[in-house]
C-alpha positions in Angstrom: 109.8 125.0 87.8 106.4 125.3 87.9 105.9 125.2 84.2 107.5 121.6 84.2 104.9 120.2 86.5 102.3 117.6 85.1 99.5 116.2 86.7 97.3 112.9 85.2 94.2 111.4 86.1 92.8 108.5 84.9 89.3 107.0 86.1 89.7 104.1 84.3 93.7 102.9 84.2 92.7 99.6 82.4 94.1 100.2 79.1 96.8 97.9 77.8 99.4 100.0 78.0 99.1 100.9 81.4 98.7 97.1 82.7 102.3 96.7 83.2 101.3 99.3 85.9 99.3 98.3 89.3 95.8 100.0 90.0 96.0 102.1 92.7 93.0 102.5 94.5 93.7 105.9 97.1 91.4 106.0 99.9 89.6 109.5 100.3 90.3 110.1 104.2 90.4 113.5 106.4 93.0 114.7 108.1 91.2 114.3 111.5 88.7 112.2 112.5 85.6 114.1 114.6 86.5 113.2 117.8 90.3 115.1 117.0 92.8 112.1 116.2 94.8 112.8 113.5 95.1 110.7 110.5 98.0 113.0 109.0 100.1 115.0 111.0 101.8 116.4 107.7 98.8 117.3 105.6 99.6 120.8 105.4 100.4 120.6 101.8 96.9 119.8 100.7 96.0 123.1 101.6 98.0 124.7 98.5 95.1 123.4 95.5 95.7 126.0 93.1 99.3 127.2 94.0 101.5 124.8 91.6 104.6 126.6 93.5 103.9 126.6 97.0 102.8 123.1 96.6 106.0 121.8 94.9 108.1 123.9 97.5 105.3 122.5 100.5 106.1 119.3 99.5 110.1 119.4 98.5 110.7 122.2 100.6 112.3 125.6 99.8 114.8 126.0 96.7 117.9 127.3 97.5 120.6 128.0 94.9 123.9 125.9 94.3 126.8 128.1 92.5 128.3 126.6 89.8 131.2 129.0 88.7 133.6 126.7 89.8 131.8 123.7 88.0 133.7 121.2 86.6 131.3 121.2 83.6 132.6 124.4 81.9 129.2 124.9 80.0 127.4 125.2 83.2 130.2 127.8 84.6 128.6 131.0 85.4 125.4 129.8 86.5 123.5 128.5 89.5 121.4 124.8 90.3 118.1 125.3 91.7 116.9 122.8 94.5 114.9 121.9 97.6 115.3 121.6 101.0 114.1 118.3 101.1 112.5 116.8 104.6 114.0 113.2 104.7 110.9 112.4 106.9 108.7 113.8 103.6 108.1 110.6 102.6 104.2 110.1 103.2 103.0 114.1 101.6 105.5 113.2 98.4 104.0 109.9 97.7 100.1 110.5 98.6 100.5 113.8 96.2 102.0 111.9 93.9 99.1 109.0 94.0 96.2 111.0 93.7 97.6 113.2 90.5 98.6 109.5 89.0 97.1 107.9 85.7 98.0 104.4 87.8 94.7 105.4 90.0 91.4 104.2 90.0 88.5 105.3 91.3 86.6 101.8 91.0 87.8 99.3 94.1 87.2 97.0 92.1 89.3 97.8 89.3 92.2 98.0 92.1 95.3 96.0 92.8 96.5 98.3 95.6 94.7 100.3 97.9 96.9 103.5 99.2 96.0 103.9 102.8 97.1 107.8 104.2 97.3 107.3 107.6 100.7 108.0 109.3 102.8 110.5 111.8 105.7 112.2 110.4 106.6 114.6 113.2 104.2 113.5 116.1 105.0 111.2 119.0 103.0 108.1 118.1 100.9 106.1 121.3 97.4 105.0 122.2 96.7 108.8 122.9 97.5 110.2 119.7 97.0 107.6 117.2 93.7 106.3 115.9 92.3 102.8 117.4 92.3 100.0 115.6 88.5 99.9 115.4 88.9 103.4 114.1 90.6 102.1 111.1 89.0 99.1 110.7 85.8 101.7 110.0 87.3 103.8 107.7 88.9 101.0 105.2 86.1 99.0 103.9 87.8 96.9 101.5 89.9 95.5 104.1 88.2 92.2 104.6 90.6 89.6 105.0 94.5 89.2 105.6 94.5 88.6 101.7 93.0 91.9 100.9 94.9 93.6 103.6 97.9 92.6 102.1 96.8 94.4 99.1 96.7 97.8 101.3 99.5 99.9 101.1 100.4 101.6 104.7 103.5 103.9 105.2 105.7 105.2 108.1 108.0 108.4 106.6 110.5 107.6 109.4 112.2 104.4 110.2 109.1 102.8 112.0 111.4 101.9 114.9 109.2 102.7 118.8 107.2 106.1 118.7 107.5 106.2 114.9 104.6 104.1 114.1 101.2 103.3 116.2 100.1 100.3 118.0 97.8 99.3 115.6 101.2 99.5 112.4 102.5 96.5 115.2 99.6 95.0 117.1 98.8 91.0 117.2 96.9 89.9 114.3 94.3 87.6 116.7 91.7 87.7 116.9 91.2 88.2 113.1 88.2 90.7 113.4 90.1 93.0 115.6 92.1 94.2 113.4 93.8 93.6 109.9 96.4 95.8 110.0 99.2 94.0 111.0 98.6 92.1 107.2 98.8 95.3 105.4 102.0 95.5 103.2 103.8 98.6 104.9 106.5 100.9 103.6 109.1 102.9 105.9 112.5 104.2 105.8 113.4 100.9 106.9 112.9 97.3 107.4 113.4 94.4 109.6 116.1 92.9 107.1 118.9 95.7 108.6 117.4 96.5 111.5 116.0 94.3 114.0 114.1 97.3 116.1 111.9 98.5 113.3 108.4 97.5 114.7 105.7 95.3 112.4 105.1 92.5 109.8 105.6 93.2 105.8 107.4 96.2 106.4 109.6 97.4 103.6 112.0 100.0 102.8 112.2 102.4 100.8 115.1 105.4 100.5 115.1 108.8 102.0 113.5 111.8 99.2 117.0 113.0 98.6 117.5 116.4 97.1 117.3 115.5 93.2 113.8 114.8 94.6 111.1 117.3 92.7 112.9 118.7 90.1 112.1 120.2 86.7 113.8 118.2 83.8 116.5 121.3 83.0 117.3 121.0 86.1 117.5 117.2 86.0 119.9 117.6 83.1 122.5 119.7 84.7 122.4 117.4 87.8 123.6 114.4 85.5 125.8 116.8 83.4 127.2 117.0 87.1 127.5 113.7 87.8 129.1 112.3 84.7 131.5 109.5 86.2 134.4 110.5 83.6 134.6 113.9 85.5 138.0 114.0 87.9 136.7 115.7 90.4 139.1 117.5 92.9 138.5 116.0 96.4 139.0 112.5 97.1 136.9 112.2 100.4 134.1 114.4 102.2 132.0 113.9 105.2 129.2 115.9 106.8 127.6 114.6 109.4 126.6 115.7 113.7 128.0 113.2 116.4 125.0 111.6 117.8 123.0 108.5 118.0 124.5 104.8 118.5 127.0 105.0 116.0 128.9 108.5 117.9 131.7 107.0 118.3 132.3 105.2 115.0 131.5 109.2 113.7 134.0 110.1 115.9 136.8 108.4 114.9 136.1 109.1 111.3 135.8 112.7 111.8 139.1 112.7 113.2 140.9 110.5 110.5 139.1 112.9 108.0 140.9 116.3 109.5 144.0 114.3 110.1 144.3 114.2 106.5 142.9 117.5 105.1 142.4 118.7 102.1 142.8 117.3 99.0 142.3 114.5 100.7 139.3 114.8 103.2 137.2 118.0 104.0 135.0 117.4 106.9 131.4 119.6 107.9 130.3 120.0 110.6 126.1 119.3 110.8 125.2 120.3 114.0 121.4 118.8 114.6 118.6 121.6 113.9 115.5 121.0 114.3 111.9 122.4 114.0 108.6 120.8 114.2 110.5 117.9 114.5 112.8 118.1 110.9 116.0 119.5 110.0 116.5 123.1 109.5 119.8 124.2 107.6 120.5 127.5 106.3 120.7 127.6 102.6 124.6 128.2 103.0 124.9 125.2 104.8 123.0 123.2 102.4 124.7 125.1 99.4 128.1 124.3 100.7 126.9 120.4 101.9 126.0 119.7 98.0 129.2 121.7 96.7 130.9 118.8 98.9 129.3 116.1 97.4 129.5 117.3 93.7 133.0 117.7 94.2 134.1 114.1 96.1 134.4 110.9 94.9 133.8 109.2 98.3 131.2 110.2 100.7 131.5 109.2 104.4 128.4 107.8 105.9 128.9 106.4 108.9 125.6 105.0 111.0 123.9 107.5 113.1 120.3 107.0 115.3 120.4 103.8 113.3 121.7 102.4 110.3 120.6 104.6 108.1 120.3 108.2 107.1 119.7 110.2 104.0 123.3 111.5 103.6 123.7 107.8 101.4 120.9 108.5 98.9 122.4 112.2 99.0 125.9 111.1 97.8 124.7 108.3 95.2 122.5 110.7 93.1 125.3 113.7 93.4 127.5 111.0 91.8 129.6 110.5 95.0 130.8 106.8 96.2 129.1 106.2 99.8 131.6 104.9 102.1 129.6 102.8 105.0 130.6 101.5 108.3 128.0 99.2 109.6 127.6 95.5 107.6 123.8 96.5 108.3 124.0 98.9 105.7 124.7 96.7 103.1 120.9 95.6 103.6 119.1 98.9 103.6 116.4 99.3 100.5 116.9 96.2 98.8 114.1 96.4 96.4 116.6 99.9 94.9 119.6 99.0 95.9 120.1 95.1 95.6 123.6 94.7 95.3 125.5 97.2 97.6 129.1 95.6 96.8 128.9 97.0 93.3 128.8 101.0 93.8 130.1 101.5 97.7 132.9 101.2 100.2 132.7 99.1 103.1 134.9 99.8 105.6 137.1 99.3 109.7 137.9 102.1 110.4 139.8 100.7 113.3 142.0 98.8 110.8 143.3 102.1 109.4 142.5 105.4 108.8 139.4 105.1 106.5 141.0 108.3 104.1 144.4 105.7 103.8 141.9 102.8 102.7 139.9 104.8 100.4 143.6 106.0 98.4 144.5 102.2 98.4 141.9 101.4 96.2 142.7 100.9 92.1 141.6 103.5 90.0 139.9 100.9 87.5 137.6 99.7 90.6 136.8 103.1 91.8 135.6 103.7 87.9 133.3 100.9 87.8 131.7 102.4 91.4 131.6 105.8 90.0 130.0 103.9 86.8 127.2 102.0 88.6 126.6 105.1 91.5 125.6 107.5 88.2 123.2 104.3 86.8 121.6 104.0 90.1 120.9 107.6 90.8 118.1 107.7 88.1 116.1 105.9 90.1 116.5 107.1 93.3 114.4 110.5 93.2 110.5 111.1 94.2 109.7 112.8 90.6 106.9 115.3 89.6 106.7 113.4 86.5 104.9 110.0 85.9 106.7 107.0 84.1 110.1 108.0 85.2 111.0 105.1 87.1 110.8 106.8 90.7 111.3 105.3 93.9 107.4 105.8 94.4 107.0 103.5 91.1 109.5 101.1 91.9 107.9 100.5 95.3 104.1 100.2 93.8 105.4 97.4 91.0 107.3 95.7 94.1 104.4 95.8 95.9 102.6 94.4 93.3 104.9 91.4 92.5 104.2 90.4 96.8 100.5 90.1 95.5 100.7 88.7 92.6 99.1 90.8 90.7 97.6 90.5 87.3 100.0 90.0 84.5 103.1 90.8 86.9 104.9 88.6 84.9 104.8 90.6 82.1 105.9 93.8 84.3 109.4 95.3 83.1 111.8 95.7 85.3 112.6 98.8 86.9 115.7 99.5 84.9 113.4 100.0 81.5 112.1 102.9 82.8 115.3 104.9 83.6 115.8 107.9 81.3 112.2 108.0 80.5 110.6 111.6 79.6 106.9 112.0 81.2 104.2 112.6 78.4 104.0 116.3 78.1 100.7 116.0 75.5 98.0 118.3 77.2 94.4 116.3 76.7 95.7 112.7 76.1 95.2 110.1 79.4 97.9 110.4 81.3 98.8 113.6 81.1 97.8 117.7 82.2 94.5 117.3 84.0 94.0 115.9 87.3 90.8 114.0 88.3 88.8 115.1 91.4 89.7 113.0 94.2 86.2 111.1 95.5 84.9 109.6 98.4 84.1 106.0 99.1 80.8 106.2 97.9 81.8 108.5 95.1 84.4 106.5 93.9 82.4 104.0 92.0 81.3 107.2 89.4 83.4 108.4 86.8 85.8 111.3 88.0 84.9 115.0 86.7 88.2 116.5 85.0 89.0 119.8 86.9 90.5 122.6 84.8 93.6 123.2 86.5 96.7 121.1 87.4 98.2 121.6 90.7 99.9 119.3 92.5 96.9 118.2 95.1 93.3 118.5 94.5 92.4 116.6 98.1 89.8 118.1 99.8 89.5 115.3 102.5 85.6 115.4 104.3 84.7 114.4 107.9 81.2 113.7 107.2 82.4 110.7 105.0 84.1 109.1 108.3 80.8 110.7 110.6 78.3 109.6 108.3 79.4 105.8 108.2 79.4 105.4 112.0 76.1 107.0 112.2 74.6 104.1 109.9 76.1 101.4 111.9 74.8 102.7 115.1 71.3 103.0 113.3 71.4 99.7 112.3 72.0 98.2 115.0 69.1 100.2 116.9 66.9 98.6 114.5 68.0 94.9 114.3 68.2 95.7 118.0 64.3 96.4 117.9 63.6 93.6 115.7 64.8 91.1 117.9 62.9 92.9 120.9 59.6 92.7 118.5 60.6 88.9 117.8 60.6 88.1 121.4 57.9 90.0 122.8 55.5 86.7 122.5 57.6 84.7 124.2 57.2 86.6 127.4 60.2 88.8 127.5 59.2 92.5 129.2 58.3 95.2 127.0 61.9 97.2 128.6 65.5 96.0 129.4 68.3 96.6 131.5 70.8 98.5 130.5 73.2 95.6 130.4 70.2 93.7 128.0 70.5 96.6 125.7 74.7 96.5 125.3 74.8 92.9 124.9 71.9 92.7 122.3 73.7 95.5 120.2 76.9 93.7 120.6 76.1 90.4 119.0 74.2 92.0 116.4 77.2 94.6 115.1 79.5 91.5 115.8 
């Protein structure tokens, strides 16, 4: 797998070809500020700067091995499918590696039509006490001057940004204007307000779950669709897998039940029991081997609400090529910049009506087809990819976010179905492709970028001093416009000290 991974960097990103593309301007941040917030609370994976491996693995999770010899694809009898445990709250590590190995950044703000902001909490409890302040923010994003060029900042939540997922500042009031500019930013999480009322914040918008076709090498890529070839009769009409929990228990509860009422070849249910640690889920690979050996093998997947409306079992079952049978007419909302028209490739259903496995065997063969046709279409672009130009979700997202801004010739931007089936540009030297530029600093960034002479994944080496050194020179600032205006004075009779209180308040206006 590791052979198949291509990193790009591009300092400049202005070409003609690539201006179908947004700028992407990623700001160079530590992981920590020096009084011990944290800026990431995932960042582990940009330890791993040479390890091409352990950073795909870091970043996807661990492989684990599917066995095909019952396939229905005979040529792939006999042999195993390789792929990762993915995090569904991975969202923030997969898209910032991605950005700062991406021929769509720049290193010049001003060449920029987005500025990537990586700041979030993945598996913290966000509040006051462990998130960073407003002004904290405000310090380290400098081209963040207005609610027009905040809404040119990307922000993210990797979870649903509902309370405790995102900090004060993601939600805060807007006035006064020079408190913060935040709440302008264009956001991305799990979720948005368009399904789910609770999820906290302005511009939010969502964005699907890394499912497990998520980081993998094209070979790999071509079995999975070998796999999921809609003209395939596969075996099992119905599966489900899912723990009962969250506000949607009993709606699980009843469908678990209807699904062992039925059995197999109609239903097989698994059980997911919630396992956690540091705040993810932790399955054995048996249980994850056996989960996707379900989902290759159904043609309707149960997904029935849990916490909230959505989970990643949907995007699961759509790019295994299985119909996603929902529950909840919120559902039919989630990720509308991917999924626009939800009637077309799932199930909606009551399942007080009837039993849900009944409904599902009532339905003409000719309509489950067309699903089964428009789930396997869809699935192309519902990965986080290693590769550039392949028409990811991280892609999709950027030109969305784009099109909000109006950005330059966004008119003249393809739509997101022109890139599916692309193959990334394998040609070592050209722009684009095999080297990844060195990652720079604010003041840094206005330079061309060095070319390094490897290509992992992630070549951030985030520095403190960058964050230190900035509130150093506004402090010394002050103290000398501070001492001007104490110089200016003198003649008029002020005293030669001041009070304390003096001192504050001459400071104040000045910075302010």
């Amino acid at each position: 797998m590791a052979e198949e991974l291509v990193n790009v960097g591009n300092a400049g990103g202005g070409t003609s070809a690539t201006r179908s593309h947004p700028r992407v301007f990623v700001y160079s941040l530590p992981r920590a500020l020096p009084n011990g917030v944290i800026l990431r609370d995932d960042a582990q994976c940009e330890k791993l700067l040479f390890d091409k491996i352990g950073a795909i693995n870091c970043l996807f999770g661990d492989e684990f091995k599917v066995d095909l010899t019952n396939s229905l694809v005979h040529d792939l009898r006999n042999s195993t499918l390789t792929l990762h445990k993915v995090d569904q709250f991975s969202l923030g590590r997969i898209m910032y590696a991605r950005l700062l190995a991406s021929p769509w950044r720049v290193f010049d703000p001003k060449q920029a039509d987005l500025f990537f902001v990586p700041i979030w909490t993945a598996d913290t409890w966000a509040n006051s006490s462990t998130c960073p302040s407003a002004l904290d923010i405000n310090i380290l994003l400098p081209f963040m001057r207005d609610p027009k060029s905040a809404r040119r900042h990307i922000m993210l939540n990797p979870r649903v940004a509902h309370e405790h997922d995102v900090c004060p500042s993601w939600h805060g009031d807007p006035r006064p204007l020079k408190s913060t500019l935040v709440p302008f930013a264009t956001k991305f999480a799990l979720e948005d307000r368009s399904c789910c009322p609770s999820v906290k914040g302005n511009n939010v918008h969502s964005v699907p779950y890394p499912s497990f076709a998520s980081g993998l090498d094209l070979r790999t890529k071509e079995r999975l669709r070998a796999l999921t070839n809609p003209r395939l009769v596969r075996p099992l009409l119905v599966m489900g897998a899912f723990g009962i929990h969250g506000a949607g228990a009993a709606t699980r509860t009843i469908v678990k039940a209807q699904c062992r009422e039925k059995g197999t070849p109609d239903c097989m249910f698994m059980d997911l029991p919630i396992q956690q640690h540091h705040g993810t889920l932790a399955f054995s690979a048996a249980t994850y081997e056996r989960l996707v050996s379900l989902m290759l093998n159904a043609t309707f997947c149960l997904e029935p609400n849990g916490d909230t409306p959505s989970r990643k079992g949907i995007i699961d079952a759509i790019v295994f090529g299985c119909i996603p049978v929902l529950f909840l007419p919120a559902q039919l909302k989630l990720w509308p910049w991917h999924l626009p028209d939800w009637s077309t490739f799932s199930v909606l259903l009551d399942p007080h009506s009837d039993n849900a496995v009944t409904q599902l065997r009532k339905i003409p063969p000719a309509k489950v087809a067309l699903l089964r046709q428009q789930v396997a279409r869809l699935a192309r672009g519902l990965s986080y990819e290693i590769h550039d130009d392949m028409g990811d979700v991280v892609e999709r997202s950027l030109i969305n976010a784009w099109k909000l801004n109006d950005g330059p010739l966004f008119s003249h931007v393809p739509p997101p179905s022109s890139f599916a089936g692309q193959q990334p540009n394998l040609k070592a030297g050209a722009a684009g492709t095999g080297v990844v530029s060195k990652p720079m600093t604010t003041k840094d960034s206005l330079r061309s970028s060095p070319l390094l002479p490897f290509a992992g994944v992630l070549q951030h080496v985030p520095s403190v001093f960058s964050t230190s050194r900035s509130l150093v020179i506004i402090l010394f600032v002050s103290i000398l416009c501070s001492l001007m205006v104490v110089a200016w004075a003198r003649p008029k009779g002020l005293k030669l000290w001041a009070t304390r209180r003096e001192h504050f308040e001459v400071s104040y206006v000045i910075i302010k």
